[in-house]
Every structure is written in structure tokens, then in C-alpha cells.
C-alpha positions as YAML, in Angstrom:
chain: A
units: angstrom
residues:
- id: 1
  name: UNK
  ca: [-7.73, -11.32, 5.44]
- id: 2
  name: UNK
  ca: [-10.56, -10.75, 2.51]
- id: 3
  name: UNK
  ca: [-11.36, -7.23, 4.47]
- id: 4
  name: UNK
  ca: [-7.29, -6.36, 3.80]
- id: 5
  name: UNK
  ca: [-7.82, -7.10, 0.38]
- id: 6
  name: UNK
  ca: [-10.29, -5.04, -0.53]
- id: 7
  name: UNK
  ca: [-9.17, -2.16, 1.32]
- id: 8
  name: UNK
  ca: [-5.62, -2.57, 0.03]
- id: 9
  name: UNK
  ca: [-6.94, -2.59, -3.95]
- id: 10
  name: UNK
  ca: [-9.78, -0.21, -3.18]
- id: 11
  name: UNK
  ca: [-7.36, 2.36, -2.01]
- id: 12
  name: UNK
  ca: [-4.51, 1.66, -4.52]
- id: 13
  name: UNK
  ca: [-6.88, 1.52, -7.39]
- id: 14
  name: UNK
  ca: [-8.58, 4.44, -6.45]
- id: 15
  name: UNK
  ca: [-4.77, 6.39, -6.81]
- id: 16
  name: UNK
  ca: [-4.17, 5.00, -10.25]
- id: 17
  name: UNK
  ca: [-7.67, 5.91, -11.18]
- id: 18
  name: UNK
  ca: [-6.61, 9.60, -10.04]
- id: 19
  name: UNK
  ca: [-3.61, 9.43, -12.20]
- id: 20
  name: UNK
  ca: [-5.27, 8.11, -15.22]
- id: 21
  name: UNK
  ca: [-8.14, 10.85, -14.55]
- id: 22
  name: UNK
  ca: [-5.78, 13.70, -14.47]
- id: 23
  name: UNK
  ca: [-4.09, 12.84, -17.30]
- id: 24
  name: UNK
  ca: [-7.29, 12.57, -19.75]
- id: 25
  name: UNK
  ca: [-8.60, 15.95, -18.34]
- id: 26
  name: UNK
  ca: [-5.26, 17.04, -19.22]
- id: 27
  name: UNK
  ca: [-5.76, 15.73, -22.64]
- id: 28
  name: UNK
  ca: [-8.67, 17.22, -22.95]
- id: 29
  name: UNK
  ca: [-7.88, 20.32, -23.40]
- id: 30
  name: UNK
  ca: [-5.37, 19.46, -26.54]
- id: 31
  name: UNK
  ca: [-5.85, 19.25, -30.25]
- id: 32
  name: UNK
  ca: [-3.55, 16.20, -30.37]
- id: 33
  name: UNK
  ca: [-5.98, 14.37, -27.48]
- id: 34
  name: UNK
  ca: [-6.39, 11.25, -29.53]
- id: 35
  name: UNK
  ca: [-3.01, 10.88, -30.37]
- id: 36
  name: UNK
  ca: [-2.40, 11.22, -26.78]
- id: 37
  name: UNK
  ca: [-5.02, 9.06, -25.47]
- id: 38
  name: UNK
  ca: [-3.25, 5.81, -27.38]
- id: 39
  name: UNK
  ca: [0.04, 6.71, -25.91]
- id: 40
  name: UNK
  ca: [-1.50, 6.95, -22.13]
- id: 41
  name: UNK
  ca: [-3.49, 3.82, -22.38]
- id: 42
  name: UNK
  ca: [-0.31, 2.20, -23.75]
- id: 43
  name: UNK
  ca: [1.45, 3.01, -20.81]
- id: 44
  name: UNK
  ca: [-1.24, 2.35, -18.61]
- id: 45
  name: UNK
  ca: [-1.12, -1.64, -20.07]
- id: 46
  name: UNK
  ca: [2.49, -1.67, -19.80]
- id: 47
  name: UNK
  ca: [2.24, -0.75, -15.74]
- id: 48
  name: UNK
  ca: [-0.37, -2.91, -15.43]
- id: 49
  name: UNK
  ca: [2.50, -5.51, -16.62]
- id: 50
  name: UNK
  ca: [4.93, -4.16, -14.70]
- id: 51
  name: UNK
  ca: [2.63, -5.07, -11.68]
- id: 52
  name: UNK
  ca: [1.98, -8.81, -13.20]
- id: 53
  name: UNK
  ca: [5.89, -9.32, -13.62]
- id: 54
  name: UNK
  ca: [7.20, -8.41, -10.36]
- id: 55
  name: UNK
  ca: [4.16, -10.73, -8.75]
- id: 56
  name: UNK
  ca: [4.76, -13.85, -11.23]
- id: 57
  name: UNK
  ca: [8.52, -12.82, -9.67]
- id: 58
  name: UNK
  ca: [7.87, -13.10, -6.33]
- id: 59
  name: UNK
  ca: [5.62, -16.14, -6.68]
- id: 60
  name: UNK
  ca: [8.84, -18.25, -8.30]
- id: 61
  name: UNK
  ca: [11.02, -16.86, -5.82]
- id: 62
  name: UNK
  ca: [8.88, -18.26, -3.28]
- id: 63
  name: UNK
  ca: [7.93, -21.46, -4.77]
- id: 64
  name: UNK
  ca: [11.93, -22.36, -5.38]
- id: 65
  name: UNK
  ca: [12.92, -21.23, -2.08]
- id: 66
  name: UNK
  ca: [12.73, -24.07, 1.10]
- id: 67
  name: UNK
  ca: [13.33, -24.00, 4.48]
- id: 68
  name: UNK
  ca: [15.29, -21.04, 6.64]
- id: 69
  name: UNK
  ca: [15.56, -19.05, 3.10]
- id: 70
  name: UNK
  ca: [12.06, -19.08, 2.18]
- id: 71
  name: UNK
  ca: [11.40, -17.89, 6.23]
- id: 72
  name: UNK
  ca: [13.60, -15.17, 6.18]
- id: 73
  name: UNK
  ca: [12.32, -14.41, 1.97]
- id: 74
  name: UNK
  ca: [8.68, -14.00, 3.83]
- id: 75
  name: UNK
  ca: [9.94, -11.67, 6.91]
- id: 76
  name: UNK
  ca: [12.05, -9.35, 4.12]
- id: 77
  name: UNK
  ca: [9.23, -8.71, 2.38]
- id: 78
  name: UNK
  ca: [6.43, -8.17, 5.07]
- id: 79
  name: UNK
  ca: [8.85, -5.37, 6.54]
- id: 80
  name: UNK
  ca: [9.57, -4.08, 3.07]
- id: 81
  name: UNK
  ca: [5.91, -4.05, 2.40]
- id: 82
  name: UNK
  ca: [5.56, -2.22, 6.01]
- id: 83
  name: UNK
  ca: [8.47, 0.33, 5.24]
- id: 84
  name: UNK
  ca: [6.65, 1.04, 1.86]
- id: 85
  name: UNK
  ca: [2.86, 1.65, 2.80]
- id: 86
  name: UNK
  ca: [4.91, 4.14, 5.40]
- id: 87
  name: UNK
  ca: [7.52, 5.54, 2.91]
- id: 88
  name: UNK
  ca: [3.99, 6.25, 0.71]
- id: 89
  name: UNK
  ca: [1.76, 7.94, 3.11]
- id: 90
  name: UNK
  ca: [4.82, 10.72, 3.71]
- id: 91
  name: UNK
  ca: [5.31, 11.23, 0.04]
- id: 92
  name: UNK
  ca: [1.23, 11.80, -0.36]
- id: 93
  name: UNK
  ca: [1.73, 14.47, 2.83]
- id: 94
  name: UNK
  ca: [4.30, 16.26, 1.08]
- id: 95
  name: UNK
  ca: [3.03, 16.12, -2.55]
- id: 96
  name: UNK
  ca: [-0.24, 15.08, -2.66]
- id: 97
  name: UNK
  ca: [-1.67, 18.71, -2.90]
- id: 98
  name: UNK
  ca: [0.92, 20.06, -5.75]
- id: 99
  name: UNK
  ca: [0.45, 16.06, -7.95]
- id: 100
  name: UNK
  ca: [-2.23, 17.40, -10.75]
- id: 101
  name: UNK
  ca: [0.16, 20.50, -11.08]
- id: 102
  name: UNK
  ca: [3.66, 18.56, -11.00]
- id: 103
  name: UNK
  ca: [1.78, 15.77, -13.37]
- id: 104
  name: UNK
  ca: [0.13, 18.65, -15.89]
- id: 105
  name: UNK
  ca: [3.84, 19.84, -15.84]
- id: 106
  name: UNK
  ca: [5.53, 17.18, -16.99]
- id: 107
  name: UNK
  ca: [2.76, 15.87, -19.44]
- id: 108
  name: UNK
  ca: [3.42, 19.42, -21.28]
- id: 109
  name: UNK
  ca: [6.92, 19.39, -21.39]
- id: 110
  name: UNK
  ca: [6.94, 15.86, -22.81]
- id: 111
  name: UNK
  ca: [3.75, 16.79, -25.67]
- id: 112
  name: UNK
  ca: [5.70, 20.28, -26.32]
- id: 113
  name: UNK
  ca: [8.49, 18.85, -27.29]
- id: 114
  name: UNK
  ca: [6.53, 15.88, -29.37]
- id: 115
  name: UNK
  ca: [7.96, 13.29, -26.95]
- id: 116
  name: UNK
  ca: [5.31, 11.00, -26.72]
- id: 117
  name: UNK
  ca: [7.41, 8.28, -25.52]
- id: 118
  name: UNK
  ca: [7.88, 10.43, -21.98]
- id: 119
  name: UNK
  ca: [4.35, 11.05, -21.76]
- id: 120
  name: UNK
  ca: [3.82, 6.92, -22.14]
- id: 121
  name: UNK
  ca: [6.81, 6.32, -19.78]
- id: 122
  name: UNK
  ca: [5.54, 8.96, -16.99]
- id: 123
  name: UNK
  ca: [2.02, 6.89, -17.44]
- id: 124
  name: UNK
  ca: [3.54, 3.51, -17.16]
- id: 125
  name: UNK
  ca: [5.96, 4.72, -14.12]
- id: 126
  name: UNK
  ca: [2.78, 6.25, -12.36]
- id: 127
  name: UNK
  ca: [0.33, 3.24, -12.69]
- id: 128
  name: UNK
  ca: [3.26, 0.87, -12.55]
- id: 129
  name: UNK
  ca: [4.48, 2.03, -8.62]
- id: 130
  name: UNK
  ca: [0.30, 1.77, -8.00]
- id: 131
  name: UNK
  ca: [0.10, -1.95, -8.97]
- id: 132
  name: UNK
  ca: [3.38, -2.96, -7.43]
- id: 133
  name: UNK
  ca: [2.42, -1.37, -3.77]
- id: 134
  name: UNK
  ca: [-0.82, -3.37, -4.18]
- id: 135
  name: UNK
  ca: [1.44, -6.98, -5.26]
- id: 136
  name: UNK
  ca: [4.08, -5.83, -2.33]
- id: 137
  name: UNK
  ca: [1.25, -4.84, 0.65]
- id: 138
  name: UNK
  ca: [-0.48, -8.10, -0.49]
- id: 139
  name: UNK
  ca: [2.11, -10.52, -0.40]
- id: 140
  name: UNK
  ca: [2.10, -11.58, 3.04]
- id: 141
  name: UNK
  ca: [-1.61, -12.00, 2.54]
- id: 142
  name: UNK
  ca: [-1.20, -14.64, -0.44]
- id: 143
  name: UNK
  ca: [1.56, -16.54, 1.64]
- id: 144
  name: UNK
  ca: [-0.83, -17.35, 3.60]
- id: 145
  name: UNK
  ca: [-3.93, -18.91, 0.76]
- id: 146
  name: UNK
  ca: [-3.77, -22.65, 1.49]
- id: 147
  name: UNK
  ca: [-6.41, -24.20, -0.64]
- id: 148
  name: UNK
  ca: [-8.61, -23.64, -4.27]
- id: 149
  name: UNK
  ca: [-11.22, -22.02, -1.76]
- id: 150
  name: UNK
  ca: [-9.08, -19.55, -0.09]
- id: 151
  name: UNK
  ca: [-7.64, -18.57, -3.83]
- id: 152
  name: UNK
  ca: [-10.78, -17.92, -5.10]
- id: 153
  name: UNK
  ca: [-12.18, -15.65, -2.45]
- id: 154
  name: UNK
  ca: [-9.26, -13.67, -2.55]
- id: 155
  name: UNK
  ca: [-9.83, -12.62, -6.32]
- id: 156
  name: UNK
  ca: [-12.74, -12.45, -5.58]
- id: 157
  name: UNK
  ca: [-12.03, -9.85, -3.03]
- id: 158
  name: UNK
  ca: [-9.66, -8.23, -5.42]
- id: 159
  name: UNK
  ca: [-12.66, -7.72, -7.81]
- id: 160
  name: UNK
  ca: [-14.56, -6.12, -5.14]
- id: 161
  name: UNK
  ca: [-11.90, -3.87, -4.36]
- id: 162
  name: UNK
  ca: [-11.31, -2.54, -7.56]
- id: 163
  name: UNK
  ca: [-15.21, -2.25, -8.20]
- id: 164
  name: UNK
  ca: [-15.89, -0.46, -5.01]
- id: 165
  name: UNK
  ca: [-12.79, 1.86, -6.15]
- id: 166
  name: UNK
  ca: [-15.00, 2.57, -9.41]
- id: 167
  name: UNK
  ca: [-17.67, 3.88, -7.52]
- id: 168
  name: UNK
  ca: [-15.83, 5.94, -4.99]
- id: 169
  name: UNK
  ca: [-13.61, 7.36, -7.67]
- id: 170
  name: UNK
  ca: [-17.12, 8.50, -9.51]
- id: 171
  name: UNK
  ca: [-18.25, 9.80, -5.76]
- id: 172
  name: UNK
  ca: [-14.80, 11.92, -5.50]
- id: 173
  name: UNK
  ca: [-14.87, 13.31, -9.04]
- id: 174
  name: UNK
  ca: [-18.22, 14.49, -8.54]
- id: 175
  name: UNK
  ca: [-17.19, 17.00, -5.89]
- id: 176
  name: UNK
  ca: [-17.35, 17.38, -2.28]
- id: 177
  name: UNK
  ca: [-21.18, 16.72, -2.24]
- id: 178
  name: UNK
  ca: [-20.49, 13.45, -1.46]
- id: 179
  name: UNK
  ca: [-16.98, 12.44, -0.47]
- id: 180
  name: UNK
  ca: [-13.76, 15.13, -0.19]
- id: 181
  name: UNK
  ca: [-10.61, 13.80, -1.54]
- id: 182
  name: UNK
  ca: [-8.50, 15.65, 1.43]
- id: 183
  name: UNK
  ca: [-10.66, 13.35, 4.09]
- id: 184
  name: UNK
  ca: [-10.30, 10.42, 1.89]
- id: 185
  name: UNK
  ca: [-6.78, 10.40, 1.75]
- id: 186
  name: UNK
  ca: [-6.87, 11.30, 5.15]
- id: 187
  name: UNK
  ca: [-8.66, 8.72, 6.38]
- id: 188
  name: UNK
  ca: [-6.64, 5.97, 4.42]
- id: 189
  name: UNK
  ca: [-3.66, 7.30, 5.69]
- id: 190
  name: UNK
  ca: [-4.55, 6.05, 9.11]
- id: 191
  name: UNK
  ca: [-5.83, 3.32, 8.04]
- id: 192
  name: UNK
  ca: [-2.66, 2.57, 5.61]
- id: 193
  name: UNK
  ca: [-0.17, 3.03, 8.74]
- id: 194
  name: UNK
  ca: [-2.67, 0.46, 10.76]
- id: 195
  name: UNK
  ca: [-2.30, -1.84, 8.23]
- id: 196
  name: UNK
  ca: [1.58, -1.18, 7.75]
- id: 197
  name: UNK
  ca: [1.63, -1.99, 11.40]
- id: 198
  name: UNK
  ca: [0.04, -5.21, 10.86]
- id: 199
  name: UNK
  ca: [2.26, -6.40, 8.47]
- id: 200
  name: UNK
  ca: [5.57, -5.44, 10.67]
- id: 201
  name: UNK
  ca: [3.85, -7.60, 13.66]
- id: 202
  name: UNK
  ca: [3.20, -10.61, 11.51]
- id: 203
  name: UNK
  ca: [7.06, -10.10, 10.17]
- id: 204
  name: UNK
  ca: [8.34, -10.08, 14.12]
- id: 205
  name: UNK
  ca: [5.72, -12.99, 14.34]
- id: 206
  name: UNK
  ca: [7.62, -15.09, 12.24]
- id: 207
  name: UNK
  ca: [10.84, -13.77, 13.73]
- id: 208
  name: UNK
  ca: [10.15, -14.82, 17.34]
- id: 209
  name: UNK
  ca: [8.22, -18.34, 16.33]
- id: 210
  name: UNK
  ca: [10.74, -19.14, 13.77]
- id: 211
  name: UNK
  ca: [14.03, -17.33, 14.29]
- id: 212
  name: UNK
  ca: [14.20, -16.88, 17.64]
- id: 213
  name: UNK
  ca: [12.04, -19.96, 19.03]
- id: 214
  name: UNK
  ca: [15.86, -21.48, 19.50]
- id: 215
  name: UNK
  ca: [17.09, -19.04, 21.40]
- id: 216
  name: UNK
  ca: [16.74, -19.30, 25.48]
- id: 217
  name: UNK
  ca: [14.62, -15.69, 25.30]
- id: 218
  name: UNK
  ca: [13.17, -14.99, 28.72]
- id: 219
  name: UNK
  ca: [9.96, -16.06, 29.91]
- id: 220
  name: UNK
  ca: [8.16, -12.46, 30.40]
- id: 221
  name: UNK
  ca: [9.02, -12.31, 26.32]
- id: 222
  name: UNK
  ca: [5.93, -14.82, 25.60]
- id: 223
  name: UNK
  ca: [3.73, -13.60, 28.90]
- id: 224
  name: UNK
  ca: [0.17, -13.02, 27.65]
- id: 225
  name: UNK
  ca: [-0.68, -9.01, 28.25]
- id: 226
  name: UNK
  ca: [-4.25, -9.25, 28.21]
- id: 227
  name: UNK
  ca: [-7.34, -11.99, 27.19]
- id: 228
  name: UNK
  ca: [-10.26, -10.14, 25.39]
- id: 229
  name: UNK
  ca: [-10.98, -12.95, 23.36]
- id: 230
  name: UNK
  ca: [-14.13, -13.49, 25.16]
- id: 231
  name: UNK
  ca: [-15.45, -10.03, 23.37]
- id: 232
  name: UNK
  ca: [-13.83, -10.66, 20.60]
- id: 233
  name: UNK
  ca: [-11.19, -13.45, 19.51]
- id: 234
  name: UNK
  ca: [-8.68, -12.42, 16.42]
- id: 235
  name: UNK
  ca: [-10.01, -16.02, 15.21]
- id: 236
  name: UNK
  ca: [-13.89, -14.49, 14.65]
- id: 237
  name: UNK
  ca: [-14.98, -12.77, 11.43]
- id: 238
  name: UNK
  ca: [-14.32, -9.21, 12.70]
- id: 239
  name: UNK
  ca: [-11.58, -10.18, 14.88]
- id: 240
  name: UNK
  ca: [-9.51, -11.29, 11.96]
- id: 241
  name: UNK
  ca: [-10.50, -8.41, 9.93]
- id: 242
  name: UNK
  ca: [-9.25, -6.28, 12.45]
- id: 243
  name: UNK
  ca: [-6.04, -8.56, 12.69]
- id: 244
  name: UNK
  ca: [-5.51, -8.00, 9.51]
- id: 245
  name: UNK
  ca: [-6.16, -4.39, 8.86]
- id: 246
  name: UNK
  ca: [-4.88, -3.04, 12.00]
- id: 247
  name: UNK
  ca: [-2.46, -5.60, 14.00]
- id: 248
  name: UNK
  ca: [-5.63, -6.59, 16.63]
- id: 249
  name: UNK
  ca: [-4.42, -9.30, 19.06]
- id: 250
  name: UNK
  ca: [-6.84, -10.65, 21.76]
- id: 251
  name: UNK
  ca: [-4.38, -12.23, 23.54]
- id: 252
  name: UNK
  ca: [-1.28, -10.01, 22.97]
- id: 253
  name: UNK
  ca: [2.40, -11.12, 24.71]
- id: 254
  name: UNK
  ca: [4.74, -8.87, 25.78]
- id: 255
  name: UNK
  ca: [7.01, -9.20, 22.42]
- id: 256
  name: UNK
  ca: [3.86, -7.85, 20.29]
- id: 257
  name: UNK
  ca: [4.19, -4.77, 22.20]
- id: 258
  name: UNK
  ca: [7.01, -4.25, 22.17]
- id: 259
  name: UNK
  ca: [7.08, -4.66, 18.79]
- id: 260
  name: UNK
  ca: [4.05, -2.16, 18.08]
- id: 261
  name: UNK
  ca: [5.38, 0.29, 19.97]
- id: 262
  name: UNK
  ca: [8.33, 0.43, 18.52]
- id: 263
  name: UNK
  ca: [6.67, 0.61, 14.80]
- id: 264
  name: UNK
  ca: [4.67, 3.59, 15.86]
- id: 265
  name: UNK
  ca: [8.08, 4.92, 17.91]
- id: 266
  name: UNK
  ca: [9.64, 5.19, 14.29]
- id: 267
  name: UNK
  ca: [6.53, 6.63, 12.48]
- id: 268
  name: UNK
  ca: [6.27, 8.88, 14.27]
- id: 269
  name: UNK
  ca: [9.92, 10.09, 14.67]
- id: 270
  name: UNK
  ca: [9.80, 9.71, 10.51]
- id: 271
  name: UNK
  ca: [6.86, 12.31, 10.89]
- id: 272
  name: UNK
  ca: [8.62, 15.06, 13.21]
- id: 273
  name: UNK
  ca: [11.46, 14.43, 10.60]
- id: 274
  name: UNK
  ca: [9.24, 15.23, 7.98]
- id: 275
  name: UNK
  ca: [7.50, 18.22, 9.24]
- id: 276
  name: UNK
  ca: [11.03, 19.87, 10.29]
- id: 277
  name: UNK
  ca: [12.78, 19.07, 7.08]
- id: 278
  name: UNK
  ca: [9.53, 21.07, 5.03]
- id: 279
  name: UNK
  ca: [10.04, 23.95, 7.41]
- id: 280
  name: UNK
  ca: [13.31, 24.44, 7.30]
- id: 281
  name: UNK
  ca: [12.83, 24.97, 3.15]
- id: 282
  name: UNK
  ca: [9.96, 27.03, 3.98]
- id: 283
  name: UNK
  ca: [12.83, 29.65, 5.54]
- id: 284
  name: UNK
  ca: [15.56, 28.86, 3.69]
- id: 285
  name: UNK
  ca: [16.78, 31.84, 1.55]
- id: 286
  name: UNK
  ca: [15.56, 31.25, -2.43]
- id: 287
  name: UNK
  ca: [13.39, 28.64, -1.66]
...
């Protein structure tokens, strides 16, 4: 659980830190810079509270909601969370090598035309979608704190996160000596969809144990696929790491595989969309 935490704010961090990045280098390169720099670090505050509202919002809606509603409140938003980390990693494939030059473009228009308010909306838009991915991906993690413990480590774990974004943000800007932003983003990717495909299995979870536990489902349904907790159970330190980073079961049933196959069935059919629909504008006339 910890592990998903700081992987979940290292990574988002480290994208907000790009955006705010790109826009002072931007900046930098204008007489008006300071006046500029006030109206980005406004917006940067005011995504940062965008962020804050939506999770005070979800922690009333929780806290208010009993029973069947709060159950089926939970599953919506571990498969929205799910559909989001995937509905992300195709928008960085398809515009994550044009975003300083689609960014720089905007910024421009907005300071030519002495609209500082667009430059401080663009900022608070671009952090603000950062911060509420990292409340949305996290929220079936906090569902889950039970104690003054278990709340502690995981802002502590949040702090850790966001400090060990810091220092790979420093390693990135300083060039490919080090650490290459395409194999960084590539890497996360992966490990972005394991983790979306975590979060779908622990929404089907609580689908089959609390949905459909009434229902007179067949026995095969709940027939144990394999036992490896004797290497390693998903109870151990690493074995609920890897639970919750990547989906690990060590004693999978049938309905988890079903279930991850069919996560990775639409991924990937979302992907061959993807692909087809980018070359089909490639050779379309004017385009």
C-alpha cells in the first residue's frame, strides 16, 4: 500500500513539476517574467486547491454514505480511477512529445494579448488535473487506512513521494546523463497500467464479495488457480507491494482472471484504436 503511494505522487508530482518547469523557462525568456511569475504561482496554489477540494469532497461523500451506497460509491470510483490512469497514459502517447510546444503556444497567445488571467487559468488547469489524478488513483488506497498508525505512514509516504520526485525531476532536467525523460515516461507507463489494473481487480473484488456474494454464481467462479504463497504471500512486505502496484495474487480464483484479462483485453484494444486513429490523420488530405 505505502509502495503505491509513493509511486503514485512520485510520478504525478514529477508531471506537475514538468509543467511548472516549462512554464518558468518560458518566462525566462520575457521582459515581463516577474509579472508572470506571480500569475503562474497563483495558479499553481489555486490547483493545488482544486486538488484539496475535490479530496475534502470525496472524503464527506464517503463518510455520509452507509451501507449498499457507500459499496457501490467505493467500486465507482476504483474503476473511474482505473479508466483514468488508462485514459492518461494514451493522452501522454499522443502528446507528450509536442506538450512544451503546445504549452509555449498557448502561454504566448495569452501574454501577447496581456491576458494574464489565461496564463493563471492554463497553470491552475495543468497542475489542477495533476493533483486530482493523484486524490482519484489514491482513493481506494485511503478507504482502506483503519487506524492513527496507518494515517500517518501514508503521509508519510506522500512526503516521500513528492521528495523523491524533487530529486528525479533535478536528475531529468539535468540531461540524459543520468535519467532520459522518454524512458521515464516509458517506464511509468507500464507501471501506471499495472497499477490501473490493480485498482480494476480490487473494484471486481468488492463486486464479487459484496455484490454478487448473493447470487448462486458457480463454483469454478471462486476455484483457486494457483498457491505461490509459499514464495511469496500477497500478505508479506513485497507481496503486498506488488498487490498493490501491480494486481499480484498468490492465490488467484478463476474470477480474478477473468477479470485481468479482460482489463488488459480493453487496453489493449484502446491501444490498436489509438495507433489507427493517428494514422489515419497522418494520410488524411490537409492534415
Amino acid at each position: 500500500m505505502l509502495g503505491q503511494v509513493i509511486f503514485v505522487v512520485a510520478r504525478e508530482s514529477i508531471e506537475a513539476l514538468l509543467i511548472i518547469g516549462i512554464l518558468y523557462a518560458w518566462l525566462g525568456r520575457r521582459p515581463d517574467a516577474a509579472t508572470g511569475r506571480r500569475w503562474i504561482l497563483g495558479g499553481v496554489l489555486a490547483g493545488l486547491g482544486l486538488a484539496t477540494l475535490l479530496a475534502l469532497t470525496l472524503m464527506g461523500v464517503t463518510t455520509f454514505l452507509g451501507g449498499a451506497a457507500r459499496t457501490w460509491f467505493e467500486i465507482g470510483m476504483l474503476a473511474v480511477a482505473a479508466a483514468l490512469i488508462v485514459q492518461m497514459v494514451m493522452w501522454m502517447r499522443s502528446h507528450g512529445r509536442t506538450l512544451r510546444r503546445d504549452m509555449e503556444n498557448d502561454l504566448s497567445g495569452h501574454a501577447d494579448a496581456a491576458n494574464w488571467w489565461g496564463v493563471f487559468l492554463l497553470t491552475a488547469i495543468a497542475v489542477g488535473r495533476e493533483g486530482a489524478e493523484t486524490v482519484m488513483f489514491l482513493y481506494g488506497t485511503f478507504l482502506q487506512l483503519d487506524s492513527l498508525g496507518s494515517y500517518l505512514n501514508f503521509v508519510v509516504s506522500g512526503l516521500v513521494g513528492f521528495a523523491l520526485a524533487m530529486v528525479l525531476f533535478v536528475a531529468l532536467q539535468m540531461g540524459s546523463r543520468f535519467i532520459s525523460w522518454k524512458w521515464f515516461f516509458r517506464v511509468t507507463e507500464v507501471m501506471l497500467l499495472l497499477l490501473a489494473g490493480s485498482l480494476f481487480l480490487t473494484a471486481t473484488d468488492k463486486v464479487l464479495n459484496k455484490v454478487l456474494s448473493a447470487w448462486n454464481l458457480p463454483g469454478w467462479i471462486y476455484a483457486t488457480v494457483w498457491d505461490s504463497s509459499a514464495f511469496l504471500s500477497d500478505s508479506s512486505g513485497l507481496g503486498s507491494l506488488m498487490a498493490a502496484l501491480f494486481g499480484y495474487r498468490s492465490q488467484p480464483i478463476v474470477w480474478n482472471l477473468l477479470m485481468y484479462v479482460l482489463f488488459w483485453g480493453v487496453v489493449w484494444a484502446l491501444f490498436r484504436w489509438q495507433k489507427h486513429s493517428q494514422i489515419r490523420r497522418v494520410h488524411l488530405p490537409g492534415v
